[in-house]
C-alpha positions in Angstrom: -26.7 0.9 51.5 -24.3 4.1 52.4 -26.1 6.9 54.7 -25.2 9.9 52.8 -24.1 12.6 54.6 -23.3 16.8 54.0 -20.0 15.9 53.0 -21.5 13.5 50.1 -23.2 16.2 49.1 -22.8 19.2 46.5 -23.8 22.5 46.0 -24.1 25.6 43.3 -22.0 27.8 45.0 -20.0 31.2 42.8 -16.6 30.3 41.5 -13.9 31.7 43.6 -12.5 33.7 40.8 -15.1 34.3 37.9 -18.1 34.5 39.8 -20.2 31.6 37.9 -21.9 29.0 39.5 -20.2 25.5 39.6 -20.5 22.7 41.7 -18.7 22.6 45.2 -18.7 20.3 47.9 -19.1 20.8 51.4 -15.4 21.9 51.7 -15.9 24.6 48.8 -14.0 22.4 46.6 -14.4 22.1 42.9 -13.0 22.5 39.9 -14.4 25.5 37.8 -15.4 24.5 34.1 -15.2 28.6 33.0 -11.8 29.8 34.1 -9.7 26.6 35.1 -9.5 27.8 39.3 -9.5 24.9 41.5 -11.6 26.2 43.9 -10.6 25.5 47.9 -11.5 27.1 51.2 -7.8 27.1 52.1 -6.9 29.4 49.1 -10.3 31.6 50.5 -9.0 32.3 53.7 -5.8 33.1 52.4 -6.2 34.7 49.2 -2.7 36.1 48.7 -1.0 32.6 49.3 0.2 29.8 46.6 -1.9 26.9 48.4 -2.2 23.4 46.4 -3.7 22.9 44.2 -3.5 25.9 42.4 0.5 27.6 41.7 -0.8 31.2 41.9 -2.3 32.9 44.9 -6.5 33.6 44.2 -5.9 37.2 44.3 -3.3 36.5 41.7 -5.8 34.7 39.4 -8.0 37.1 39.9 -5.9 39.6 38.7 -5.0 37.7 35.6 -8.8 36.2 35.0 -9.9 40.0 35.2 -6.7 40.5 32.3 -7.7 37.4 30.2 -4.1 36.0 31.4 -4.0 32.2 32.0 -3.3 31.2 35.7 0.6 30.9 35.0 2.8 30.7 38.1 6.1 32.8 37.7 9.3 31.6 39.2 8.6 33.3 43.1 4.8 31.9 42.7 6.5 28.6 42.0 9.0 28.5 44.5 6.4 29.6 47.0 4.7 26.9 46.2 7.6 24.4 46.7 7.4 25.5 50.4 4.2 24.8 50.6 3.9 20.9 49.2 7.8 20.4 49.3 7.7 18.9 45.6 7.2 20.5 42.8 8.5 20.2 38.5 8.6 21.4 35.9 9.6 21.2 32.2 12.1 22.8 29.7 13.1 21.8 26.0 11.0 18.3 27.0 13.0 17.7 29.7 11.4 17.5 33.2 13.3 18.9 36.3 12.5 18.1 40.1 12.8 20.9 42.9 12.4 19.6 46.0 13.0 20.6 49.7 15.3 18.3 51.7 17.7 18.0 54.6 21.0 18.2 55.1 23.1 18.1 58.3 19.7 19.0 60.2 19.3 21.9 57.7 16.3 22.6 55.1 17.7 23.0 51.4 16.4 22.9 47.8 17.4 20.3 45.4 17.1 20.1 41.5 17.5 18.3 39.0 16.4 16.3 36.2 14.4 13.3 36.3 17.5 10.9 35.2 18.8 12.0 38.5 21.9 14.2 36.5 22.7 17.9 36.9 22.1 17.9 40.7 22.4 21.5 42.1 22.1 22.2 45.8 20.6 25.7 47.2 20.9 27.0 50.9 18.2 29.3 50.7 15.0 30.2 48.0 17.3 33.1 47.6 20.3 31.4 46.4 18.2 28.6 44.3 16.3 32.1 42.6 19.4 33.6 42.2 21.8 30.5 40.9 19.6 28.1 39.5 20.6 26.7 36.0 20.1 24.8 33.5 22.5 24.5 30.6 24.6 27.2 31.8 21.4 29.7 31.6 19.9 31.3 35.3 16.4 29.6 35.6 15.4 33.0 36.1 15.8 34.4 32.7 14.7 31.2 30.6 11.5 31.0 33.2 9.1 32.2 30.3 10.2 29.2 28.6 9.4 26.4 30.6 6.6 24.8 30.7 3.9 21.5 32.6 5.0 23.7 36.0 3.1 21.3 38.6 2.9 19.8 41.6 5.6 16.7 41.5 3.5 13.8 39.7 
């Protein structure tokens, strides 16, 4: 039989953003049932950054908790958070699109593109991909509101 050990074990602990007790582990991880934050200690200690697995900083859900907003990354939370994991999608008129970080001639850049591997566009900078994203001829930044499943690359 297993010794269990602190990290086995959980605890009632507040919800980083609402404030109710839930159930965290050891590392202050754990989903909260009340307002949807997936509660981390990395997020804690550095409230205003985008920090998987959550696509909006906690001061920014707290924000929009205290609004009765849902937790809904805009296009600089989401691109903040493709520097942080390096992968990221998501969806527009049911089509998914990847955005990920890569190299090219020793250089970081941003790639997207759908997930048939068509419409490839390369970015130099979170600038330029902000600024000249598109898809179907539209800025990424204006049809933003319309896309949807923004996530973590699955």
């Amino acid at each position: 039989m297993k010794n269990k050990s602190i990290y086995d074990e959980i605890f009632d602990k507040p919800c980083s953003v609402c404030k109710e007790m839930i159930k965290k582990d050891v590392y202050d991880q754990g989903d909260c049932p009340y307002c949807k934050w997936k509660n981390n200690f990395l997020a804690d200690e550095n409230p205003n950054r985008v920090i998987y697995p959550n696509l909006i900083s906690l001061n920014k859900a707290k924000k929009l908790y205290s609004e009765g907003k849902p937790f809904e990354p805009n296009l600089d939370d989401f691109v903040e958070a493709l520097f942080f994991y390096s992968e990221v999608q998501f969806k527009y008129k049911n089509i998914y699109y990847e955005v990920i970080l890569a190299s090219e001639n020793d250089e970081e850049i941003i790639q997207m593109n759908d997930f048939n591997g068509e419409n490839l566009q390369t970015f130099k900078t979170k600038e330029d991909y902000i600024n000249n994203a598109k898809i179907d001829g539209k800025l990424l930044k204006d049809i933003w509101e319309e896309t949807t499943e923004r996530d973590w690359l699955q």
